[in-house]
C-alpha positions, 0 to 999 in steps of 0.5 A: 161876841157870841157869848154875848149874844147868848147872854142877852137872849138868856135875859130875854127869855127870862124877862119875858113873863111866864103868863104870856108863854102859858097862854101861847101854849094854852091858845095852841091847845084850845085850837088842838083840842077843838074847843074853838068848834063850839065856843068860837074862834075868838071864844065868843061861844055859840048859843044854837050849840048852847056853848058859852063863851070863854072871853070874859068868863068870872070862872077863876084858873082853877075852877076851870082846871076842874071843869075841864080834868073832872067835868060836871054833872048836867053840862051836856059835852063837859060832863066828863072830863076832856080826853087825852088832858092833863092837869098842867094842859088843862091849866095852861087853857085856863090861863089863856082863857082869862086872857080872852077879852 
């Protein structure tokens, strides 16, 4: 019986798909990293701050990875990279950012 168990919950795990893990792992990031402090809790952004919002953004996954590991000229906070990020972090927010609507 035990077994048994243990192989259905091996099938769960496997079944269940590695975007919704990546963008659990990317929301508890975002809230870590406190992105949420300017672009909002639902990521709704907040124009006085003159931070965009994240929900419904055309940006794709890497293009997002790159604004946050290497910043960009003229963006006020992001000009630089995010500190303390790496790639694979930086990835797991931009999935979970494209899952915002």
């Amino acid at each position: 019986m035990k077994s048994i168990c243990s192989i259905v919950i091996a099938v769960m795990l496997v079944a269940v798909p590695l975007s919704l893990w990546a963008a659990e792992d990317g929301a508890s990031l975002l809230k870590s990293k406190n992105c949420l402090a300017c672009h909002g809790e639902k990521g709704e952004g907040n124009p006085a701050m003159k931070a965009p919002a994240l929900k419904g953004t055309k940006l794709t996954v890497e293009k997002i990875v790159a604004f946050l590991t290497k910043g960009e000229k003229g963006k006020g906070f992001h000009e630089n990279a995010v500190d303390d990020l790496s790639a694979e972090q930086a990835k797991l927010i931009a999935s979970h950012i494209k899952t915002l609507k």
